[in-house]
N, C-alpha and C positions, 0 to 999 in steps of 0.2 A: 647681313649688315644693315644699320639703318639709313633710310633715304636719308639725306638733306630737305628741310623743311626750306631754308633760301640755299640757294650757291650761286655767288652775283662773279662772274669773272670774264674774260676774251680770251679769244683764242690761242694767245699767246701765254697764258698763263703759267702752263706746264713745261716752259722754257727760256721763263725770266730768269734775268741774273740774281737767284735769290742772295747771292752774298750783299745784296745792296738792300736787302728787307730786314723788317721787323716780324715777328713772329707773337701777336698776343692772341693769347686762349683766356676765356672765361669759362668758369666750372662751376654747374650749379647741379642741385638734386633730382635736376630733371631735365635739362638740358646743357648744350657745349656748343659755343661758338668761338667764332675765329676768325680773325684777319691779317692777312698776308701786306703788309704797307711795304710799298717802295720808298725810305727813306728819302734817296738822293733827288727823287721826281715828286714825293708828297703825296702819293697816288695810290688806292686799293689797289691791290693784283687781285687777290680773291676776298671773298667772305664768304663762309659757308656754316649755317646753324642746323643744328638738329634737337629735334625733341623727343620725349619718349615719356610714357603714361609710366607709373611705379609699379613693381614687380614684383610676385617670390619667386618667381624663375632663374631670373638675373639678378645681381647686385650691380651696386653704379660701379664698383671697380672694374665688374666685366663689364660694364659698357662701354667705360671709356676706355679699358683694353683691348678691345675690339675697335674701335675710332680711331687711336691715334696708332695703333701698327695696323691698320689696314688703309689709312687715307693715301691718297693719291698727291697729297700733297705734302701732309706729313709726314710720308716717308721717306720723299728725295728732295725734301727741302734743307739745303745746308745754308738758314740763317744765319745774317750778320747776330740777330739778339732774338733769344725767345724770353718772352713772360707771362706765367701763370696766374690768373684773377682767381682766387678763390672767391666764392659767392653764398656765402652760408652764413645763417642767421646767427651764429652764437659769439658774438661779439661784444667787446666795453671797450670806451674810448675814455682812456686816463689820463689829466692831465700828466702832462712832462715832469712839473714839480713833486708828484703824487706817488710816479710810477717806481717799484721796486720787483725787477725781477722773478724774485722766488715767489710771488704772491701771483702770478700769472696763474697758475692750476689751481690753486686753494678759490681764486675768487670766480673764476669761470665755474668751477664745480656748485656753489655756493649760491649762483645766480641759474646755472642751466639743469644744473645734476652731474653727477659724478659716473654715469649707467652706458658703460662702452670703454673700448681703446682707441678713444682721437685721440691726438698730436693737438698740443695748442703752442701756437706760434703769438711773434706781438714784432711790430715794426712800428717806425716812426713817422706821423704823417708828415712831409714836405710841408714846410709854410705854415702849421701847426703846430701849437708846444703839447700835442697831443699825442701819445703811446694807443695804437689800437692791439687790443690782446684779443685772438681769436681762437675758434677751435674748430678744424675741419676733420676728417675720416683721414686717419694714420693709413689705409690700405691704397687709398687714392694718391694721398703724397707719397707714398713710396714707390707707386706705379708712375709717377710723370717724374718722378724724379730719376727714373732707369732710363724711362723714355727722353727725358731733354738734361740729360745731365749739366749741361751749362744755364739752365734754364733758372730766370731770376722769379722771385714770389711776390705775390701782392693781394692783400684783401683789399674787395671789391669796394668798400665804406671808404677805405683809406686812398684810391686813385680817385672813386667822385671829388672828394674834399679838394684832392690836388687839382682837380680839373675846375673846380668852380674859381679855386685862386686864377686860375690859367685865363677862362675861356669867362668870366666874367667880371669882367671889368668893372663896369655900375654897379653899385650893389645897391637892390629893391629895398622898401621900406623893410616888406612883408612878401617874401620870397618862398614858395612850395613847389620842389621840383618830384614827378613822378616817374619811377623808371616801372614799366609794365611785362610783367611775364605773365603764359597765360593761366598759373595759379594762383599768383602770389604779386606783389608791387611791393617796393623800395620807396620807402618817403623821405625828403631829404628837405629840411626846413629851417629857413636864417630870418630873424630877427633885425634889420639895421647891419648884415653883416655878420652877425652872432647867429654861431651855432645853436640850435635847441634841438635837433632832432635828426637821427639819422634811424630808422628801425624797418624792419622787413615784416611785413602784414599780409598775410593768407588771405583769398577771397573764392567765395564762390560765384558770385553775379557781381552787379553793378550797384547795387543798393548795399552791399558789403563795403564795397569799394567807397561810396560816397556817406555811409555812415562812417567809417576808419577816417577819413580828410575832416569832416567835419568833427569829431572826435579831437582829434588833434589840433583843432583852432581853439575851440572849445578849452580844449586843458591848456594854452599856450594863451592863450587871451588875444586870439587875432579872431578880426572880422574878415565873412568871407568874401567882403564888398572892393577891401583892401589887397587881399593877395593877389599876387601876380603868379600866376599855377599857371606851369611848363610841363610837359606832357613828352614822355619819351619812350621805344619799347613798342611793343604789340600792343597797339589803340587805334582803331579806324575813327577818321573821322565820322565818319557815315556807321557809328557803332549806336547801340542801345545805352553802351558805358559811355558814350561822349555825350551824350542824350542827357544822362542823369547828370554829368558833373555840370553841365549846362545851367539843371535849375539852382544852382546854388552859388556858381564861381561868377564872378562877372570877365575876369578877366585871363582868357584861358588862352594859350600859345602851345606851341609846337616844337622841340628841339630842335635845332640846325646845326649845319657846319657853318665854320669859318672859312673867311678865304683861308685859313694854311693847309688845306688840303684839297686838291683835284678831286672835284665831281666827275667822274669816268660817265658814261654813256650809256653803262650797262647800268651801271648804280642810280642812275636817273630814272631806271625803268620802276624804279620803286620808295615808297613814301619814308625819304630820308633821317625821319627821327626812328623809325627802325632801329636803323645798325648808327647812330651818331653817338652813342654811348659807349659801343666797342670802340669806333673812329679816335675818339677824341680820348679815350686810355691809349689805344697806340700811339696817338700823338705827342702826350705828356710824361708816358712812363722815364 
């Protein structure tokens, strides 16, 4: 089975009253993480991530069917509420006035391809007159769907959005928020407020990464003297990639918590815009 790449928890972990928790899973192509929140105290019990390089030996359905009946937590945890983040790039955000049902397959095929058996789903963003329609691996939603039968759904695009109405109050002129995994980044970018961009960008190095940002101010007609670029996800400050967004950002920050939730002791042991991505989707879902 795969190590955990973090597992932030205390001792007491494996004999909290899970009927008082939340249960959110994020699922992406290459990695699965998770946090155990105690609703009624506002507190991590666990978080635990893992990653894993791509395969032909394995498929992700066996990976993550080996994860979730074999975890130690997921399989004697009888949560108050489990939820599923789906994290996969083949997504369109319609407006609410726009959106018609039966065009969900025709226009996902249309835009991605039509080459495979995914399931394409579409739910409503919160606070948003916006339809996200997406398309993940039918083999995977069929496997978490045996495994957390009460278990509710969510694309990952569609709880950021929720979370920026939640967790940010001010809204920046010229706003670039990044979420970092370590193949790929999330860019998530508001105008005065206004949405312009939410898309998933592949990178190999760090000059990938700050040609794609710059790219996107460029088509968007912001300067990068103006933005205020948030930084979330696997990024060291003391990185070669924090180095590069240096020579071009002026004004660059770090994801945080809120006070609505308890900073634990063990979670302190590490650089909190990590896992504040998971946090604050537990928070809001």
């Amino acid at each position: 089975m795969l190590k955990p790449d973090f597992y932030i928890h205390n001792e007491s972990a494996v004999v909290e009253d899970y009927t008082q928790c939340r249960l959110l899973m994020e699922i992406n192509s290459n990695s699965f993480g998770y946090v155990l929140l105690n609703v009624r105290g506002m507190r991590p019990v666990a978080i635990k991530y893992f990653q894993w390089n791509p395969s032909k030996n394995s498929s992700l359905e066996e990976i993550l069917r080996e994860l979730v009946y074999r975890d130690e937590i997921l399989t004697m945890a009888d949560v108050n509420e489990t939820f599923l983040v789906y994290n996969f790039p083949e997504s369109n955000l319609v407006p609410e006035a726009l959106f018609v049902a039966d065009a969900n397959k025709p226009l996902t095929d249309l835009i991605y391809g039509d080459i495979g058996k995914d399931i394409v789903l579409n739910e409503k963003i919160p606070w948003w007159e916006l339809q996200n329609i997406y398309r993940i691996p039918a083999g995977v939603h069929r496997l978490l769907q045996q495994k957390f039968y009460n278990g509710k759904y969510w694309h990952f695009y569609s709880l950021q959005l929720k979370c920026h109405k939640m967790f940010n109050a001010k809204e920046e002129g010229q706003y670039l928020k990044v979420f970092f995994y370590t193949d790929k980044m999330i860019v998530l970018i508001f105008k005065s407020g206004l949405l312009q961009l939410i898309q998933t960008f592949e990178y190999h190095d760090s000059k990938d990464v700050a040609y794609n940002l710059l790219n996107c101010c460029h088509q968007l007609n912001m300067g990068q003297d103006e933005i205020i670029l948030e930084l979330s996800g696997l990024i060291e400050k003391q990185s070669e990639l924090y180095n590069e967004l240096q020579k071009y950002f002026l004004n660059i920050s770090f994801d945080h918590m809120e006070d609505s939730i308890k900073i634990t002791d063990e979670l302190r042991e590490y650089p909190l815009h990590y896992f504040s991505s998971l946090l604050k989707m537990a928070i809001c879902v």
